[in-house]
matplotlib code that plots the C-alpha trace (Angstrom):
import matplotlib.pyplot as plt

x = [0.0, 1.1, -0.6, 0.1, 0.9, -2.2, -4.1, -1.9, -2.8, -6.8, -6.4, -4.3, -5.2, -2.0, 0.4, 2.5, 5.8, 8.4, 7.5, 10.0, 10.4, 10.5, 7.7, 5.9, 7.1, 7.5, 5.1, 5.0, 7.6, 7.9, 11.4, 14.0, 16.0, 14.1, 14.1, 13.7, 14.1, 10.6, 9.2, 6.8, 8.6, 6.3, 7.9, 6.4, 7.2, 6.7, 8.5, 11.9, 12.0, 11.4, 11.1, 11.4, 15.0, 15.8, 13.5, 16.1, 18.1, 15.4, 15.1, 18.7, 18.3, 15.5, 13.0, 10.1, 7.8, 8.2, 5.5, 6.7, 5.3, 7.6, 10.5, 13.5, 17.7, 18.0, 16.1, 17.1, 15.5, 14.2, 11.7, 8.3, 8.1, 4.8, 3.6, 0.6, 0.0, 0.0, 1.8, 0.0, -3.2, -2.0, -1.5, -4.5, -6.0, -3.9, -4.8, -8.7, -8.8, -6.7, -9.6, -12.6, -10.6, -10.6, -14.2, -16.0, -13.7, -14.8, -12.9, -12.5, -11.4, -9.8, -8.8, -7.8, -5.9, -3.5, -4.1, -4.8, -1.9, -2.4, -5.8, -4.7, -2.5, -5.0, -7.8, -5.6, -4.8, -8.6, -9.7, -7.0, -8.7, -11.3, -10.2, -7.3, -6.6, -4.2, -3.3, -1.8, 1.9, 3.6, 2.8, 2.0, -1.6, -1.4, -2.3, 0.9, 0.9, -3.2, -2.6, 0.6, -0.8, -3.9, -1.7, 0.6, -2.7, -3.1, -5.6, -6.7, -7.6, -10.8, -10.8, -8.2, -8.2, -6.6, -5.5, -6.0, -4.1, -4.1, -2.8, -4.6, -7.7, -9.4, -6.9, -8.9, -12.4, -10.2, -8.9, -12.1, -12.9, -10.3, -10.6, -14.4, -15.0, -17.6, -16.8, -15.3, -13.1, -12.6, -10.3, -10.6, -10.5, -7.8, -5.2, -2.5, -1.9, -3.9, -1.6, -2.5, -6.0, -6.6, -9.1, -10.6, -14.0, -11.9, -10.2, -13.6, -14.7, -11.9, -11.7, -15.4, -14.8, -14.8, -18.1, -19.7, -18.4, -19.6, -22.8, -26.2, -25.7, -22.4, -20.5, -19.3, -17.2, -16.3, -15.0, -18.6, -16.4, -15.0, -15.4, -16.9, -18.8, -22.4, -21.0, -19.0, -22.4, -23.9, -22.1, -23.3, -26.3, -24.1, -25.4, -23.4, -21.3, -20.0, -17.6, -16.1, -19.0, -20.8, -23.8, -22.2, -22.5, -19.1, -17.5, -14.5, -15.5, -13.5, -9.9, -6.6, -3.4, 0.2, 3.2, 3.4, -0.4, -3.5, -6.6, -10.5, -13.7, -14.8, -19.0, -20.5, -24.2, -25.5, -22.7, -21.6, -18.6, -14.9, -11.9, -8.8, -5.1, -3.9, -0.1, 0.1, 0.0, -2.7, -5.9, -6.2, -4.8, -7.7, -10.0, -8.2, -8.7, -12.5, -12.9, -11.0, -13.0, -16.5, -15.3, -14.4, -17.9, -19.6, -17.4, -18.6, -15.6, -16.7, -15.4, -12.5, -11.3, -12.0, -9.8, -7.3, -6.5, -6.2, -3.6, -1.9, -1.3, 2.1, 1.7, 3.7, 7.3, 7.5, 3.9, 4.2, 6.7, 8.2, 12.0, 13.3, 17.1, 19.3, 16.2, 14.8, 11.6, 11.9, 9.2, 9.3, 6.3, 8.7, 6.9, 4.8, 3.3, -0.2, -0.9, -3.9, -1.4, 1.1, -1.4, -2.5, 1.2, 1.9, -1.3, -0.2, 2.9, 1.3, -0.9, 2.0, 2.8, 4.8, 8.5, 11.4, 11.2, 9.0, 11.1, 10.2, 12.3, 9.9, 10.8, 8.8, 5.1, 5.4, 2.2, 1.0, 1.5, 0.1, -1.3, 2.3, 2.2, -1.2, -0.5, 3.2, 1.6, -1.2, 1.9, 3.7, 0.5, 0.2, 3.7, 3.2, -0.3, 0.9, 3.6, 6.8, 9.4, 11.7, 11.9, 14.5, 13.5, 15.5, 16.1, 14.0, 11.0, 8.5, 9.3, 6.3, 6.2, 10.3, 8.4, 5.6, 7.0, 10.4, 7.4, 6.5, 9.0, 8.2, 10.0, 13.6, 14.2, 16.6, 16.7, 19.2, 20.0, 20.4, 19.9, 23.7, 23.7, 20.3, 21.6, 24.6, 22.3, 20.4, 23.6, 24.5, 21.2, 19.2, 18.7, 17.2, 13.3, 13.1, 10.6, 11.6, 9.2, 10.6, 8.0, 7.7, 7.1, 8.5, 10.9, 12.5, 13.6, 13.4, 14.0, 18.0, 17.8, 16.9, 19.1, 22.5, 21.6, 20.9, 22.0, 20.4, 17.2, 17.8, 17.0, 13.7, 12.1, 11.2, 9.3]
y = [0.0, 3.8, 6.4, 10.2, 12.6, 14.2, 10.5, 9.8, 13.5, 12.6, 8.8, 9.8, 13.6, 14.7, 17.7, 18.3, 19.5, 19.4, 18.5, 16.7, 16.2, 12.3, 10.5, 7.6, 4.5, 1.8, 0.2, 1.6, -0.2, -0.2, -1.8, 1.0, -2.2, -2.6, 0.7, 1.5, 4.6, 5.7, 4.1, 5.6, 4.8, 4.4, 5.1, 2.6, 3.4, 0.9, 0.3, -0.7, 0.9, 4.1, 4.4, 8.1, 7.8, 6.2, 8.5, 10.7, 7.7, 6.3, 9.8, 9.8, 6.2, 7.1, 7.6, 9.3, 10.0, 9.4, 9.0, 10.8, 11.3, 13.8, 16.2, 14.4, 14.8, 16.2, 15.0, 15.1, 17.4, 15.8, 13.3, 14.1, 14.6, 13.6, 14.2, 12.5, 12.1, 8.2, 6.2, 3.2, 4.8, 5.9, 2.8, 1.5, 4.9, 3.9, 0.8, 0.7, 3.6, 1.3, -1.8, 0.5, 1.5, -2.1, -2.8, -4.8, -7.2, -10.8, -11.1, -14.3, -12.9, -15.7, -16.8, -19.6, -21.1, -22.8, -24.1, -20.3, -20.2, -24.0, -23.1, -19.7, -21.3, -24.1, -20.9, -19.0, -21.9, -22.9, -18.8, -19.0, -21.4, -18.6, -15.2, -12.8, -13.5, -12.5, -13.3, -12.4, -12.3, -15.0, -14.6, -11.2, -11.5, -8.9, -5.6, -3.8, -7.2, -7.7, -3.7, -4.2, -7.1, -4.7, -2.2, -4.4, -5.6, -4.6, -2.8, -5.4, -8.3, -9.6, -12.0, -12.0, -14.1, -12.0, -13.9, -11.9, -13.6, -12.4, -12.7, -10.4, -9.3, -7.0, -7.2, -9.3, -6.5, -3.9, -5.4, -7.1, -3.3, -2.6, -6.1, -6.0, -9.6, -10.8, -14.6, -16.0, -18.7, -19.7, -22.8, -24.0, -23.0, -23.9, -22.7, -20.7, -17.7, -18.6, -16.9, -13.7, -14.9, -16.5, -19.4, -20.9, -19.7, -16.0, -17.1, -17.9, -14.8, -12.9, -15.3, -14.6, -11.0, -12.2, -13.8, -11.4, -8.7, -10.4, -8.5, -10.5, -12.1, -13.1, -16.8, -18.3, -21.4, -23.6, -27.3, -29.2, -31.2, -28.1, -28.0, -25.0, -25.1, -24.2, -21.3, -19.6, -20.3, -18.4, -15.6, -14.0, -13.3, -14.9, -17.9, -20.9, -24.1, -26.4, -28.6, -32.4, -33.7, -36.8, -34.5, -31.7, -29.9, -30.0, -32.8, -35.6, -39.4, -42.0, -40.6, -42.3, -40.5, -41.7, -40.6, -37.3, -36.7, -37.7, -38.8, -38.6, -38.0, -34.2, -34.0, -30.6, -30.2, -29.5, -29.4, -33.0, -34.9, -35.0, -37.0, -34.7, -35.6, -33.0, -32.9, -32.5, -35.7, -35.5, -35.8, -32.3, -31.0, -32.7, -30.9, -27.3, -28.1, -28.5, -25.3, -23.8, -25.6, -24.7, -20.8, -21.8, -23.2, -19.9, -17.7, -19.6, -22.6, -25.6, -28.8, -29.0, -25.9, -26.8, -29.8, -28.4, -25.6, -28.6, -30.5, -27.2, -26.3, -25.2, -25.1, -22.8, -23.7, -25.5, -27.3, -31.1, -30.9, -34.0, -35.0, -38.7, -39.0, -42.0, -44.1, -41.6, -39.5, -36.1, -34.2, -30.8, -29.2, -26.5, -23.3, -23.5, -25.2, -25.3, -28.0, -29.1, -29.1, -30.6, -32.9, -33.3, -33.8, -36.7, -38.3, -37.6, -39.7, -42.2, -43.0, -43.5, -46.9, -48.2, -47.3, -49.2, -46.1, -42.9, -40.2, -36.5, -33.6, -31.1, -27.9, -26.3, -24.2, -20.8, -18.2, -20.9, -19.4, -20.8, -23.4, -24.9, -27.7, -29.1, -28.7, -29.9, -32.6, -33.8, -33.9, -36.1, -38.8, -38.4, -39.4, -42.3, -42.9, -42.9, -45.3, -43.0, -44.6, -41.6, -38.3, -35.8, -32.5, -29.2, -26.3, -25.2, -28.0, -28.4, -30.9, -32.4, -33.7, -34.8, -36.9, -38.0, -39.5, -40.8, -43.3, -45.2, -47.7, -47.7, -44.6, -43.3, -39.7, -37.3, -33.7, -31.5, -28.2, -26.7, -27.2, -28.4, -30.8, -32.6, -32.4, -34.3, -36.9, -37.9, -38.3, -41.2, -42.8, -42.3, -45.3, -45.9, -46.5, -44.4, -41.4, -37.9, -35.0, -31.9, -29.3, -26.4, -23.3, -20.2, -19.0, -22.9, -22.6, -26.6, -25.9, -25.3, -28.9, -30.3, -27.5, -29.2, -32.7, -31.9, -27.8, -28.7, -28.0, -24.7, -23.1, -24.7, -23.4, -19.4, -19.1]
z = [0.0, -1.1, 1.1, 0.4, 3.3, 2.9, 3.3, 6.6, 7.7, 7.4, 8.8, 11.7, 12.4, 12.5, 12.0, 9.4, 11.4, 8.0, 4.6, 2.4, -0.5, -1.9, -2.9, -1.3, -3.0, -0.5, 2.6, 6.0, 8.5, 12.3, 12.1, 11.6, 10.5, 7.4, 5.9, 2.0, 0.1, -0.4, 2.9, 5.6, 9.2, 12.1, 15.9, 17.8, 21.6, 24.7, 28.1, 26.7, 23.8, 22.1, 18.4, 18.1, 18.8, 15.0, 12.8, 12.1, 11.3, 9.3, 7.4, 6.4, 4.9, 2.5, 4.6, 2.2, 5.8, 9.2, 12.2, 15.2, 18.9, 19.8, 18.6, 17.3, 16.4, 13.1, 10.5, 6.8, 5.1, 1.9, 4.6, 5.7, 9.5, 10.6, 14.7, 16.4, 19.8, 19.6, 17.3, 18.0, 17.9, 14.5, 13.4, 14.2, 12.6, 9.3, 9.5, 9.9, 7.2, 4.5, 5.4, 4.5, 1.2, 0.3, 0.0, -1.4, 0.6, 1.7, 5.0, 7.8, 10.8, 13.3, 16.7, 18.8, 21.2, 18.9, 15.1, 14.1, 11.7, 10.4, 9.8, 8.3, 6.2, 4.8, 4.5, 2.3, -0.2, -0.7, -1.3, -3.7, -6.0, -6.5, -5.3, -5.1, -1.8, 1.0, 4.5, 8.0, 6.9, 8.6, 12.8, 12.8, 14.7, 17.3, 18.3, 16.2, 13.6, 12.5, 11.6, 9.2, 7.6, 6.4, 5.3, 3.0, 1.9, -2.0, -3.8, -5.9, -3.2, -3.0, 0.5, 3.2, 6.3, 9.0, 12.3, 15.7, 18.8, 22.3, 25.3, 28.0, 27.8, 25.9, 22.6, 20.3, 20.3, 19.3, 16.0, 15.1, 14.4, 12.4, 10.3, 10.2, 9.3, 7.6, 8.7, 11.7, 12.5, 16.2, 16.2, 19.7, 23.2, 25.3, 27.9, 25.9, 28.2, 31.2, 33.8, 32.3, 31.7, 35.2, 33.5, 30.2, 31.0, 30.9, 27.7, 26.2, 26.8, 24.8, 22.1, 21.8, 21.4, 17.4, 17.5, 19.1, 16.7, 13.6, 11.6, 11.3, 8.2, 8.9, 9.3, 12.8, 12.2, 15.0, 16.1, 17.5, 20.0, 21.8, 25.3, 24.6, 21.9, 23.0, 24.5, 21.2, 19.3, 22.5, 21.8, 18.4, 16.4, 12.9, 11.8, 13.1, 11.2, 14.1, 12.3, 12.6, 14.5, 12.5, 12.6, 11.7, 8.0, 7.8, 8.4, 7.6, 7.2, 6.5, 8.3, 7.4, 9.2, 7.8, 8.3, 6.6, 5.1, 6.0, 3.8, 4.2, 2.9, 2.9, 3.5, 3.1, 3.5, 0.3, -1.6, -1.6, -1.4, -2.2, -1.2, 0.5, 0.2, 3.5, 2.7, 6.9, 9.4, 12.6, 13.2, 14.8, 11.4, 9.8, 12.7, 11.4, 7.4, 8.1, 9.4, 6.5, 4.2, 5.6, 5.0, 1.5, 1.1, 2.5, 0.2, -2.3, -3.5, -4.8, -3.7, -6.1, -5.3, -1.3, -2.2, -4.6, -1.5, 0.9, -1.5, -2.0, 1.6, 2.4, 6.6, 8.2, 9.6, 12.8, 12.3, 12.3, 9.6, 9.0, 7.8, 7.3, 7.4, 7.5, 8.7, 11.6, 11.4, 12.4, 13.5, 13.9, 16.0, 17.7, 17.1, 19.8, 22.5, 25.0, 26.5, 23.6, 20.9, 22.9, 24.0, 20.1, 18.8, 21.3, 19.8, 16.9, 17.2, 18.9, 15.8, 13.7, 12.5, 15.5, 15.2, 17.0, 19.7, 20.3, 22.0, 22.5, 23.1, 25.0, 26.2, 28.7, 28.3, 29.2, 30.6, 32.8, 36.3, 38.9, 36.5, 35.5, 37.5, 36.9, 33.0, 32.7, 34.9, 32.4, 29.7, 31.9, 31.9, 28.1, 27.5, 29.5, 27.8, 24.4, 25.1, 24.6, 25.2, 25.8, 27.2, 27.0, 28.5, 27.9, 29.8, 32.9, 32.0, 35.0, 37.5, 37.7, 34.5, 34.7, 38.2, 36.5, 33.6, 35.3, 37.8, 34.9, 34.0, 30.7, 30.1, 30.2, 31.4, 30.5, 31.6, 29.5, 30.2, 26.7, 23.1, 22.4, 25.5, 24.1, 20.8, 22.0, 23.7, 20.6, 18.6, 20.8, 21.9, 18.3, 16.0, 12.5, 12.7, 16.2, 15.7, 17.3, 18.3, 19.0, 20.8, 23.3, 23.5, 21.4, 24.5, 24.2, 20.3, 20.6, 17.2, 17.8, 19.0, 15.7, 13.8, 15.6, 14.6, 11.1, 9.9, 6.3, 8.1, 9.5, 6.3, 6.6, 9.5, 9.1, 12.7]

ax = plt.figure().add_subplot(projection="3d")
ax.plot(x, y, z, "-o")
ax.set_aspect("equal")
plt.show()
């Protein structure tokens, strides 16, 4: 997007302080890392940082405009100087101004406690069969992110799924304003950042923020089986699709999971249905691609092109990807971690067509709180459910699961303190036909485990 000082002046209602020269050729940025001749730079401020203090920087690189809260060093002189009161308020201004600009625009709006991106990802390919179509660029799903994704948003799109995460409360209402969706995708409800929240009952309330801001004749799509699923359809006037129950109109029959894809029968009310080739292993992936395929269906793909999207998905890095070299399967579900996908990807492995060993390198869940134990706890009984047979836990993992799982016999324990030290303790105790897991949350970069084993795969994971 190309805005003109005189657009950014109405959007953001602020003052001209110095007027440059250059034109406007290039998107707005926040990071004074990234800047390009012709760019709008955006000081973003916030308790450790204060990006006021590089806009004269940014001017002297090519800066065509910068967005100021304050007076600054010495700016160059051919580079718009632009002062508001609030620079993230101003973003939010540019932001929601750039959305109405874009209509008519089909939009899905969605949230979740984990499988938002997956689900993203799977969306996007299907509206692709049909439309001119655009998405939250790569994890950018907060209150500074949802905004930048809309603004690199072209003129010519014609649907965009836009992902809005949270992690207090209060964050997702104020972006659902600015993304306006017509459709809405909540992918579960779990307990990703319940120290902040303080329950799931709380969580379901904010992640319900989306489905309460959807118009009348809008779309809410939702798994049947959540916990909470009488409660999200509760919580709007849309009309509701619960997906992946047998009753529901929406729904997979028929699942086969291998080891790197899984197969099924696609059923839509209505419309008919179509076998899926999901180029992704688990059945909770197959739970995510039927709630990207019922918005396909309400903005109007037919099942090919529902089924074509699904066979085109490119997930994501760090999501269940999986790698076989010299005779091991690597699976790489680093990017994250609650305790459902945790949860899921354990199941996931366990589904698997039983290898000589199951082992998983987990690092620990963060934003738990007081609720750390109890969780890392329920992990610990999982891996003894589903029959692992080892566990290697890096850095600062919970105790209670390192308890839970060294009383069952079944099991070997190893508790590493780093990436390098784990990474050290697979070389010698891996073997071919052993299948490896690698999760936990972003602050564990489990990731860097699976990186020293094997560099080649560095260059594979973008997270």
């Amino acid at each position: 997007m190309q805005l003109s000082i005189q657009q950014i002046l109405q959007a953001t209602g602020g003052k001209l302080v110095a007027e440059g020269r250059r034109a406007i050729s290039q998107d707005l940025t926040t990071d004074s890392r990234a800047i390009q001749p012709g760019c709008i730079f955006l000081a973003l401020t916030g308790e450790r940082f204060d990006g006021n203090n590089f806009a004269a920087t940014a001017s002297h690189q090519g800066a065509a405009a910068v967005i100021v809260s304050r007076s600054i060093g010495e700016i160059d002189p051919a580079c718009s100087v632009i002062q508001v009161n609030d620079t993230l308020v101003a973003l939010h201004a540019l932001a929601s101004w750039w959305r109405k600009q874009l209509e008519p625009l089909r939009v899905v709006g969605l949230t979740g406690s984990s499988g938002k991106t997956s689900c993203k990802d799977m969306a996007l390919a299907i509206l692709r069969q049909k439309y001119n179509a655009e998405a939250t660029h790569g994890n950018l799903n907060n209150h500074i992110g949802v905004p930048l994704s809309i603004l690199r948003a072209k003129p010519s799109v014609e649907a965009a799924i836009w992902e809005m995460g949270m992690n207090h409360v209060g964050e997702i209402a104020p972006l659902c304003k600015i993304v306006l969706p017509e459709i809405g995708i909540i992918t579960n409800i779990g307990s990703a950042h319940i120290e902040h929240m303080g329950s799931r009952e709380a969580i379901a309330h904010e992640k319900c923020s989306l489905a309460r801001a959807l118009p009348n004749h809008g779309v809410l799509i939702y798994p049947a089986k959540d916990d909470f699923a009488g409660y999200i359809a509760a919580q709007t006037d849309a009309r509701c699709i619960p997906c992946g129950s047998s009753e529901s109109p929406v729904r997979a029959e028929h699942i086969r999971c291998m080891n790197s894809s899984s197969n099924y029968k696609l059923c839509i009310e209505g419309l008919g249905s179509i076998d899926i080739h999901l180029p992704v292993l688990g059945a909770h992936m197959v739970d995510n691609s039927l709630l990207a395929a019922a918005a396909g269906w309400q903005l109007g793909c037919s099942l090919t092109q529902i089924a074509e999207g699904l066979r085109q998905s490119n997930l994501s890095a760090g999501r269940l990807a999986c790698y076989e070299i010299e005779g091991i399967s690597l699976i790489d579900d680093s990017y994250n971690a609650n305790l459902e996908s945790m949860l899921a990807a354990l199941r996931t492995v366990a589904a698997l067509e039983k290898p000589t060993r199951r082992i998983a390198v987990l690092g620990q869940m963060g934003e738990l709180g007081k609720h750390g134990p109890e969780i890392h706890h329920l992990v610990g009984e999982a891996l003894c459910d589903e029959e692992f047979d080892i566990l290697i836990c890096v850095g600062e993992s919970n105790q209670n699961m390192l308890s839970l799982s060294n009383a069952a016999h079944q099991l070997s324990v190893h508790h590493c303190p780093d990436h390098a030290s784990s990474a050290a303790l697979l070389r010698k105790i891996m073997q071919p036909g052993d299948v490896i897991l690698f999760k936990g949350s972003r602050s564990a970069a489990i990731e860097r485990c699976l990186h020293l084993l094997h560099p080649q795969l560095k260059n594979t994971h973008h997270a």
